[in-house]
C-alpha positions as CSV (number, residue, x, y, z in Angstrom):
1,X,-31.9,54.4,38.4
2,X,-32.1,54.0,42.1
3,X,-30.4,56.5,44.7
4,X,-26.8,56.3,46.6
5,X,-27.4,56.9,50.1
6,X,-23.6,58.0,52.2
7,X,-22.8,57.5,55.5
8,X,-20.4,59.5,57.5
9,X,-20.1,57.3,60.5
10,X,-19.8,58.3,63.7
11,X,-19.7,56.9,67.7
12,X,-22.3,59.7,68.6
13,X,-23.9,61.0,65.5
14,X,-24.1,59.9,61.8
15,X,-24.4,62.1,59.2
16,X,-26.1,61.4,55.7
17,X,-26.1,62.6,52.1
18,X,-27.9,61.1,48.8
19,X,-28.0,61.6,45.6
20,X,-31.0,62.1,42.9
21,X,-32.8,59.4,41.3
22,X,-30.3,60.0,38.3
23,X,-27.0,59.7,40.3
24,X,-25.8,63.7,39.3
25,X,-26.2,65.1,42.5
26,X,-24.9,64.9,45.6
27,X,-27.2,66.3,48.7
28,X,-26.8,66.7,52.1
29,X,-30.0,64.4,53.8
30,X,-29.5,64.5,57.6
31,X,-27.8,63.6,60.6
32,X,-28.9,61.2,63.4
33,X,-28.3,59.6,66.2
34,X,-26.4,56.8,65.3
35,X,-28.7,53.9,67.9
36,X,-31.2,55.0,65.1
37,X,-29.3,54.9,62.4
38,X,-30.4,51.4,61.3
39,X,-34.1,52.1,61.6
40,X,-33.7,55.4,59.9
41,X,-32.2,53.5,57.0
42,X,-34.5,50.9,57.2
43,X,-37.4,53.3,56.3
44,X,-35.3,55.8,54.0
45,X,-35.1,52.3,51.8
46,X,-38.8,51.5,51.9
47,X,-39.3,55.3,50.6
48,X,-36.7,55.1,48.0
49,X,-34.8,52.3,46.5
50,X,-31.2,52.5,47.1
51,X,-28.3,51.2,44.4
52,X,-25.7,51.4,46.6
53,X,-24.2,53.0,50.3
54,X,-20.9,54.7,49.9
55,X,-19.2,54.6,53.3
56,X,-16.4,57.4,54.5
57,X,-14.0,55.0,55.5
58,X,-11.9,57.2,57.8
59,X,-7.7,56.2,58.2
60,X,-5.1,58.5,59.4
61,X,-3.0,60.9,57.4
62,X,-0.2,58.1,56.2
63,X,-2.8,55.4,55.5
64,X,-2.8,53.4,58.5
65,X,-5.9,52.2,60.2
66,X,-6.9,54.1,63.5
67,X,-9.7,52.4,66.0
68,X,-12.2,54.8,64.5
69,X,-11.5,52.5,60.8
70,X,-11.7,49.4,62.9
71,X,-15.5,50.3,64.4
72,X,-16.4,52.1,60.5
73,X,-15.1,48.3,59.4
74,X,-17.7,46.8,62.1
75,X,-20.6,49.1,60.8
76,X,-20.0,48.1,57.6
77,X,-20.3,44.5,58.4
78,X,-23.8,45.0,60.3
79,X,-24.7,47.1,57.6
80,X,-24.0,44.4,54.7
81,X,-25.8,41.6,57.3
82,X,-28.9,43.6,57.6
83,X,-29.2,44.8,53.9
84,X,-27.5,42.2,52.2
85,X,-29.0,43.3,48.6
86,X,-27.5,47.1,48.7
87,X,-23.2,46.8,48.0
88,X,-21.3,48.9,50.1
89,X,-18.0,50.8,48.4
90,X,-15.7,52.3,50.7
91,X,-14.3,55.8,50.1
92,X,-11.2,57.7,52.0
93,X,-12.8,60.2,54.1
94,X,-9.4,61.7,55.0
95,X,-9.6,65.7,56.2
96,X,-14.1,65.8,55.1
97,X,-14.9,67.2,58.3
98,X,-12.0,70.2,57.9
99,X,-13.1,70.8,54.1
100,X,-17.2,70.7,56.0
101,X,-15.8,73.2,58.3
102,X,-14.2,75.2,55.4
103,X,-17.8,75.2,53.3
104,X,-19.2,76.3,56.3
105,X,-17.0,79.6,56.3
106,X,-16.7,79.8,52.7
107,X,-21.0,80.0,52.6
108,X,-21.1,82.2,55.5
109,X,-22.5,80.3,57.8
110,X,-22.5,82.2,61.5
111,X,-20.3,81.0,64.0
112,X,-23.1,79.6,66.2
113,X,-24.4,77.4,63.4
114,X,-20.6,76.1,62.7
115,X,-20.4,74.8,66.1
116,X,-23.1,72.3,65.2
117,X,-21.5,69.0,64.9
118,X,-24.6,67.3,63.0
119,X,-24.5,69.7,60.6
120,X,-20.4,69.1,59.9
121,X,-21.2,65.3,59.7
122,X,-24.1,65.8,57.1
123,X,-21.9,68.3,55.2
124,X,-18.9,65.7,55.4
125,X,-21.2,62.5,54.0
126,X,-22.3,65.2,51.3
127,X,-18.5,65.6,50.1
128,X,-17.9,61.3,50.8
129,X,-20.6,61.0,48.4
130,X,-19.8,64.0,45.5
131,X,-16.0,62.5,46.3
132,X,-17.0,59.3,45.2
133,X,-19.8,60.4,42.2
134,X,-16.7,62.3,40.5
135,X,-14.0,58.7,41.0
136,X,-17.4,57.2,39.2
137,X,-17.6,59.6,36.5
């Protein structure tokens, strides 16, 4: 079985989470800056071969789309042109980066390291990704 690679999408930074070769589990992988975000990709799939991307597709609390959904919509369609082989699927990202924050404080995590944004956005693709293994399962 090949991996799922997530993508918490993000103007500035992008944060990433996979799972194992057998699907199961859900892992924080990085963030980076998201001009690199294509390359990084580009060689994370020579390394390991990739089933699917699941994308946080962020929309505001009632449903509606926000201009963040419209450029997550745009990413998505660069993303598809450029690896045309690997599906996307789409999951609600609605409140992931207040349930990051809430690990964060739940594992103890000092209040220096909370106020890293990368790490928020790698914990947020990390629940994206478990999010969308257990609607799988």
């Amino acid at each position: 079985m090949a991996r799922i690679l997530a993508i918490d999408y993000g103007k500035k930074r992008t944060g990433l989470a996979e799972t194992d070769d057998l699907q199961i589990i859900a892992s924080g992988l990085t963030t980076v800056e998201t001009g690199t975000l294509f390359d990084y990709i580009a060689k994370y799939i020579v390394e390991y071969e990739v089933e699917k991307f699941v994308l946080g597709y962020p929309t505001r609390l009632n449903g509606e789309k926000s201009d963040t959904t419209l450029m997550v919509e745009s990413f998505a369609k660069k993303l598809l042109k450029k690896f045309p082989n690997i599906p996307i699927q789409m999951v609600d990202e609605r409140l992931t980066s207040q349930m990051a924050f809430q690990t964060m404080l739940d594992a103890g995590i000092s209040k220096k390291k909370r106020r890293n944004k990368g790490l928020i956005d790698k914990i947020s693709a990390t629940i994206i990704l478990q999010s969308y293994l257990e609607q799988k399962n």
